[in-house]
Each structure stands twice: as C-alpha cells, then as structure tokens.
C-alpha positions as CSV (number, residue, x, y, z in Angstrom):
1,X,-147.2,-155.7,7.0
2,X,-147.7,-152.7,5.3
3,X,-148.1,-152.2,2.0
4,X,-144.8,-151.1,0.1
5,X,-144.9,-148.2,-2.8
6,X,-145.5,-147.5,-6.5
7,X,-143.2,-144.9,-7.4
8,X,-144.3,-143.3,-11.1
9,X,-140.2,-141.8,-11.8
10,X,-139.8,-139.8,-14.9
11,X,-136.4,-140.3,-16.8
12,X,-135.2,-138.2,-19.1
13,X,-136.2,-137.5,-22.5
14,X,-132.8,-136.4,-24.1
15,X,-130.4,-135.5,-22.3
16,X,-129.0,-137.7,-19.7
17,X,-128.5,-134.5,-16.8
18,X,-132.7,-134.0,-17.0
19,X,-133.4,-136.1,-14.0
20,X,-134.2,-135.2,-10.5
21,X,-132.0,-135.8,-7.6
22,X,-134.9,-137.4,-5.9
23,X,-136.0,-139.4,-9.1
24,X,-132.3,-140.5,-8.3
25,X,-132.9,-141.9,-4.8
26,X,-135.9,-143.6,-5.6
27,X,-134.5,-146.1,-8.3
28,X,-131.6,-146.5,-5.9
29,X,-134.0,-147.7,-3.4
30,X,-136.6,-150.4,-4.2
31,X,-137.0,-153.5,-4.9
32,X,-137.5,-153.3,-8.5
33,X,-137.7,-150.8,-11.3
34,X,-140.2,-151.8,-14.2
35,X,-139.6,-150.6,-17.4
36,X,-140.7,-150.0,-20.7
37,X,-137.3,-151.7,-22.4
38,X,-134.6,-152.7,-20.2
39,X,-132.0,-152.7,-22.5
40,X,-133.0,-149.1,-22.9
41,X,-133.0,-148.0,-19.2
42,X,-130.1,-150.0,-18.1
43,X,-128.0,-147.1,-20.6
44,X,-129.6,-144.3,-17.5
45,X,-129.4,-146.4,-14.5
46,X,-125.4,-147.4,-15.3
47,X,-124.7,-143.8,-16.0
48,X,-126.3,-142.7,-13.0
49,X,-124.2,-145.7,-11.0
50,X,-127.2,-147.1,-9.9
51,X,-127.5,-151.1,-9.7
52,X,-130.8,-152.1,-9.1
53,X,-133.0,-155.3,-10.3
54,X,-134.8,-154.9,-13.6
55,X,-137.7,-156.2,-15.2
56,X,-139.9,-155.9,-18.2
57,X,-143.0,-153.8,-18.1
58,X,-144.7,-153.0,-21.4
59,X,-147.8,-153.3,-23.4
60,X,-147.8,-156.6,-24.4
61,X,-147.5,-157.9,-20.6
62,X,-148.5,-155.7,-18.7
63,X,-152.4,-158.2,-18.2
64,X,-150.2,-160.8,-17.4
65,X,-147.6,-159.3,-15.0
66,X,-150.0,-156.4,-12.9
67,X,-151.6,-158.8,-10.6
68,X,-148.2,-160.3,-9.8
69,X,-147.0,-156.6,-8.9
70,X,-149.9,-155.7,-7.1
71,X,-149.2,-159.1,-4.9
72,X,-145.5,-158.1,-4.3
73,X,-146.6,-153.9,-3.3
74,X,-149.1,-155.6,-0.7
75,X,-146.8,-157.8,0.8
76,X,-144.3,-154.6,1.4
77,X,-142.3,-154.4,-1.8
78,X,-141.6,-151.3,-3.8
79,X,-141.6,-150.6,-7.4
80,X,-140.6,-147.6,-9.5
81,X,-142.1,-148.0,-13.0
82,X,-140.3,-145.8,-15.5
83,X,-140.5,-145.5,-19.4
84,X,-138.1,-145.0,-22.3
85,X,-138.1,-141.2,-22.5
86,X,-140.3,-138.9,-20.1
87,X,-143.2,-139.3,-17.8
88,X,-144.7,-142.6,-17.6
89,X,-148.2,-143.1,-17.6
90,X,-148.7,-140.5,-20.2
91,X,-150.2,-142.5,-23.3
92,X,-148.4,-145.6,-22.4
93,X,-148.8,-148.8,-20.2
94,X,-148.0,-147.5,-16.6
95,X,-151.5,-146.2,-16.7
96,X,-152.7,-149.8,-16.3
97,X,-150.5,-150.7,-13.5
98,X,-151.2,-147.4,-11.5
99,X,-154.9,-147.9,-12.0
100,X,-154.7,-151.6,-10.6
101,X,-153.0,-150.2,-7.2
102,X,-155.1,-147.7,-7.1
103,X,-158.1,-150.1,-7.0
104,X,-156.2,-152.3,-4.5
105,X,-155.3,-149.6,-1.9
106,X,-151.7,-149.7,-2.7
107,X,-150.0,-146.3,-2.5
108,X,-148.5,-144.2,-5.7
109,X,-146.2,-141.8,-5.5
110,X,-144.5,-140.0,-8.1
111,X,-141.3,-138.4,-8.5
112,X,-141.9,-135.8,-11.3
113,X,-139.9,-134.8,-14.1
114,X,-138.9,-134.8,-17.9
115,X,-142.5,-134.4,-20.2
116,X,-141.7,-133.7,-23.9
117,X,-145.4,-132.1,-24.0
118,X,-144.8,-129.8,-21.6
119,X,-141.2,-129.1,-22.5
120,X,-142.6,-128.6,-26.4
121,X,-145.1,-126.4,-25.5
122,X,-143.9,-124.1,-23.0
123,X,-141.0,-123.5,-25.7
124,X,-143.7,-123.0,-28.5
125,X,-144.5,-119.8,-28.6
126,X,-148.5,-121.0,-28.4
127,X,-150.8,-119.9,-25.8
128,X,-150.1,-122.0,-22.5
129,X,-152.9,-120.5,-20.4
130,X,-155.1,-123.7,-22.0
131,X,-154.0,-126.1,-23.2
132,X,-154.4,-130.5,-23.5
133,X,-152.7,-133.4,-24.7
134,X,-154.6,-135.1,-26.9
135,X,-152.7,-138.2,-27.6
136,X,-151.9,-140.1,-30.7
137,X,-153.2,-139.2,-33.7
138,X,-155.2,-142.0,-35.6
139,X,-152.9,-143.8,-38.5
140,X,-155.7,-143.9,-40.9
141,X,-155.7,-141.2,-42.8
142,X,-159.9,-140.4,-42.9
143,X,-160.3,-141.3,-39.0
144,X,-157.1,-138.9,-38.3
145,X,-158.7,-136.0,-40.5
146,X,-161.8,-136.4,-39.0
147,X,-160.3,-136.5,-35.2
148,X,-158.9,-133.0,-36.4
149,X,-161.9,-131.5,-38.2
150,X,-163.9,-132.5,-34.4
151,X,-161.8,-130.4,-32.4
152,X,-162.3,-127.0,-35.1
153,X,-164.2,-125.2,-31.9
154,X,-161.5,-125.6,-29.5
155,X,-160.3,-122.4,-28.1
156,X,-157.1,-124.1,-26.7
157,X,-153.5,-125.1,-27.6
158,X,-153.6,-128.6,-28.5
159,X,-150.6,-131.1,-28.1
160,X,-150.2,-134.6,-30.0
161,X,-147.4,-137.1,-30.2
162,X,-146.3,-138.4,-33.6
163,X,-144.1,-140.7,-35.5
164,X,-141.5,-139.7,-38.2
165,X,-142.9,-142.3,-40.3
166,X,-146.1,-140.5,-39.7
167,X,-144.9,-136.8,-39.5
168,X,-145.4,-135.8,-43.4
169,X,-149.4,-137.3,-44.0
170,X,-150.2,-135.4,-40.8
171,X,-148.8,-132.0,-42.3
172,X,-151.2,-132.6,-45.2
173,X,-154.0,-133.1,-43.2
174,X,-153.1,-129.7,-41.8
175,X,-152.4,-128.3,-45.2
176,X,-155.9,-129.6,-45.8
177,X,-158.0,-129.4,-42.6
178,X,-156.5,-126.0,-41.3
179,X,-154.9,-124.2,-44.4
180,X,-154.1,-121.0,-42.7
181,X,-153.3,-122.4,-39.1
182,X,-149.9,-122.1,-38.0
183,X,-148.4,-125.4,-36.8
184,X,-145.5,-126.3,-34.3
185,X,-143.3,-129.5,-34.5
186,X,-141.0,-130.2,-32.3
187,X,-138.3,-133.0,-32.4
188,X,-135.2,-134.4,-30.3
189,X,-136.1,-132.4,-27.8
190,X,-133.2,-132.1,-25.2
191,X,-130.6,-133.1,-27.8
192,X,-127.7,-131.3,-29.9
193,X,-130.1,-131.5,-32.7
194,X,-133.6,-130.1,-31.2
195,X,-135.9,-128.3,-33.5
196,X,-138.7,-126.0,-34.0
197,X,-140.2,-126.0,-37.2
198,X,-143.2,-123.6,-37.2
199,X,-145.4,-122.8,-40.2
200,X,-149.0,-123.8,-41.9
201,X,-149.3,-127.7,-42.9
202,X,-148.1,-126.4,-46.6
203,X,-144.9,-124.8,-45.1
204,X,-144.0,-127.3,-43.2
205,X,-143.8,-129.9,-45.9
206,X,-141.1,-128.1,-47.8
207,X,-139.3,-127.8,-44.5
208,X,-139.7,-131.5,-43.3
209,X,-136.6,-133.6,-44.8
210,X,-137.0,-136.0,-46.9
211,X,-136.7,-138.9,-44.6
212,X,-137.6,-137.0,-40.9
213,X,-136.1,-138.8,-37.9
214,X,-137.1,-138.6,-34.1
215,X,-140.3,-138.6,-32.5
216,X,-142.5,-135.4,-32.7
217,X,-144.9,-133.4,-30.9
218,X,-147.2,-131.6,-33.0
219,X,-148.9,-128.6,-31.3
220,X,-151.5,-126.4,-32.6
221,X,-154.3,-123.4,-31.9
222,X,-157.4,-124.1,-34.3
223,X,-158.7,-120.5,-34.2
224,X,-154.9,-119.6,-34.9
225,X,-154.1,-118.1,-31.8
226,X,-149.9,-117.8,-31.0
C-alpha cells in the first residue's frame, strides 16, 4: 500500500476569508486534521462547513503521538496538521512531526497560506530584499538583551514574535540596546483592530497601552535602514 500524505495547511491568522480554496479541499479530504487546539480550529472548520475527525497535536504530545502518526501515513492514511493562527511549523510543534516523516519516507505536502511574519513585514515599510525570522525572543531579560546586542552586524530586516505580556520589557531593551533604531510592532493583524506602531524603543513605550493585548511581531533593521 502506498504511503498516504502529510499535508502542512495554513489557517488563517485573523480573518476568517484568509484561506485558500485548496487549503479548503485538503481538510475536507483526509483522514484526520491535527491541530494545535481543537476547540480553537473546530470555530474555522464549522465556518467553512467542513466535518472532518479531529485530534490533538501540540507540544506537550507531540513525543508521544508522532510515531503513532507516522504508523497510520505508512499504512495509506492522510493527515493535515494545522495550527491556531498561520503557518504551522514556523516556531511551533509541526516541525517535529514533519521532520519524523521526512526521516521515514512519508511524503509532505503543503498547502500555503496565512504567515503573520510575512504579512507584518511586507506591510512594514522595512527593507524586504533580506530579511529572517528569528523566533522568540528569550524571557530573561540579560539573555534577551544579549540575543539583541549579537545580531548588531546584521545588515538585514529582522522579524520576531512576542507576547503582550512581554511587548513593553522588549521596547526597553530597544530603548537600551538600539536607542536610535526605529522599531515596528505589529498586532491583530487581519482584524478590525490591526496596528502599526513604528518608532525607537523610547517612543514606543509612550505609545504601548497600558495593558497591550494580542500577539506581536516585532521587526527591526540594526544599522537603521527603512
């Protein structure tokens, strides 16, 4: 029997209509779609009038649960592995499973999409011609400052994700780090309230509310270009 398909689908990150029509039949079509919260994706998949079996696929199974997967794609099952918001596999779990099929021989195949790093930055005003995604930040504050003072050299746009809980301490350690650099943040991208708040790490704390809400991508040029 041949092996069946890993489909890597990208959902959207905002607004419901950001989804492919192909993205569309795939979910309709296997066996399974894997996902990040299924609470969370069964919102897309009822609005879309698709009714397809669900399961949990997230970091704290994903050990567990891959080799199980693997089995079912080699005996002719397909999967589509989606995420809450965006492309999967982009600093989250789906990078595990993909990696396992791709060890095994199983095929991946994915239907593209929704990326809230490429939609922030192409909608930055920032140079585009280079850029990377760098993640995360660290949550400490000295190994995050010092992630930032390593990449000083760089002579390319620079994209991180970040927390609204975290938003504010990463500001000062622009304020700090890069005092004359202008930063972007970007937030509910897609949604009636998206927002571009552009200034140095000193400006953009007296624009940040009080209490920020959403998650952010934080986007950068250290030798100020943009």
């Amino acid at each position: 029997m041949d092996h069946g398909t890993l489909y890597v689908v990208s959902t959207p990150i905002g607004n419901l209509s950001d989804i492919t029509l192909r993205a569309l039949e795939v979910l309709k079509t296997v066996n399974e779609v894997l996902c990040e919260d299924t609470r969370h994706s069964s919102r897309l998949l009822s609005h879309h009038g698709i009714k397809v079996r669900t399961s949990p696929y997230h970091d704290h199974n994903k050990e567990r649960r891959t080799p199980e997967i693997v089995s079912r794609l080699k005996s002719g099952e397909s999967f589509a592995v989606i995420c809450d918001a965006g492309t999967p596999g982009v600093s989250d779990e789906a990078f595990f499973l993909v990696r396992a099929c791709r060890r095994e021989d199983v095929p991946v195949s994915t239907a593209p999409g929704a990326s809230a790093m490429l939609a922030a930055v192409v909608a930055s005003g920032l140079p585009t011609d280079r850029f990377a995604f760098e993640g995360f930040l660290p949550r400490k504050a000295g190994e995050r400052r010092r992630r930032l003072e390593a990449v000083a050299s760089e002579d390319r746009t620079l994209i991180y994700y970040c927390s609204p809980y975290q938003v504010r301490a990463v500001c000062e350690d622009f304020a700090a780090v890069y005092p004359t650099v202008k930063v972007v943040l970007a937030r509910e991208l897609t949604k009636l309230h998206e927002e571009y708040l552009i200034g140095t790490g000193a400006e953009l704390l007296e624009k940040l509310p009080k209490e920020p809400r959403g998650e952010f991508v934080v986007m950068f040029h250290p030798q100020g270009k943009g």
